[in-house]
N, C-alpha and C positions, 0 to 999 in steps of 0.2 A: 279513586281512580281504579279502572277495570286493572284485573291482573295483567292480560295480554298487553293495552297500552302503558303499562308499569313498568314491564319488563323489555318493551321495546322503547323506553326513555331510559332506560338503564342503560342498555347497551349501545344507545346514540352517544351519552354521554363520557358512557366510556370511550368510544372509538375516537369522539373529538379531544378529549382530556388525554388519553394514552402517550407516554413519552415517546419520543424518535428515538429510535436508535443512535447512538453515540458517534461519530466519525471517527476513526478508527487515528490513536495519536501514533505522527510516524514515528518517531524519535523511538520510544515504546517497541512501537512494530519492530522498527530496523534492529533494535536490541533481540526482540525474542523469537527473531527468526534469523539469527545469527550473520547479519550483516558485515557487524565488525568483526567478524571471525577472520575476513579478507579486508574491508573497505573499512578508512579512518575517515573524520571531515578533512583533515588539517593535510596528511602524509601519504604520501606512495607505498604500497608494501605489497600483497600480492598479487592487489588490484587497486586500482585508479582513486586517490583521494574523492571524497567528492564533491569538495569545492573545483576540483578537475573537470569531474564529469560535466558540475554547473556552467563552466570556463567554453564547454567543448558541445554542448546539447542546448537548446532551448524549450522553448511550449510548443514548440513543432514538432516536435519530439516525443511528446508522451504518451501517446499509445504505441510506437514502439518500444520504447524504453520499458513500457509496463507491460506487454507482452514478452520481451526480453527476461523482467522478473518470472515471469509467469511459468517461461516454455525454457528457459537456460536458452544458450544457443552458444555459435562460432564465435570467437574473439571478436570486440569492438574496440581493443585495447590490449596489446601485448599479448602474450603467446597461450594465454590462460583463460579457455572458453567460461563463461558465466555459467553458470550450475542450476536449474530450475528451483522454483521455491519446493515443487511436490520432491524432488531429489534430497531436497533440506529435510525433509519432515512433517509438511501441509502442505498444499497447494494456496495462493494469495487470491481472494476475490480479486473482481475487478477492482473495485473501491478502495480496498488495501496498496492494490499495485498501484493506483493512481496518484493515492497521497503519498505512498514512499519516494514516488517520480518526483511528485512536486514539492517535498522537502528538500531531495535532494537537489533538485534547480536553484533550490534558493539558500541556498548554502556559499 
């Protein structure tokens, strides 16, 4: 086999075989970007259980809810505005705020 065509079976092969990226686990997430610092699943405390939130929002819901993680904003729930994730200490991709939304819906 020519070197050129060698090396562009190489890296065909590799592009088809290469892993995907992992989806990001929320449970994980919501831990290490300090969710439970405010939000339980089960209780009330500084802010809204989130079997609450799942009670109170649906999948109609989730690009705002995930722009909510994203940008903080005004109360959607007692008198304690939502804090942005970049305030926390990163900022959440989209992908990240989406799965955290829809863990939490299903809660």
């Amino acid at each position: 086999m020519r070197p050129l065509t060698l090396l562009a079976a190489t890296i065909l092969s590799t592009a088809v075989t290469a892993p995907q990226a992992a989806s990001p686990d929320p449970a994980a997430l919501a831990k290490s970007r300090q969710c439970f610092t405010c939000h339980a699943v089960d209780t009330t405390g500084i802010a809204p259980a989130f079997k609450d939130l799942a009670k109170k929002y649906t999948k109609d819901d989730v690009g705002m809810l995930a722009r909510k993680l994203q940008n903080g904003g005004t109360q959607h729930w007692g008198d304690i505005a939502m804090p942005s994730a970049r305030m926390l200490g990163k900022p959440l991709t989209d992908e990240e705020a989406r799965a955290l939304v829809l863990w939490v819906l299903r809660q």
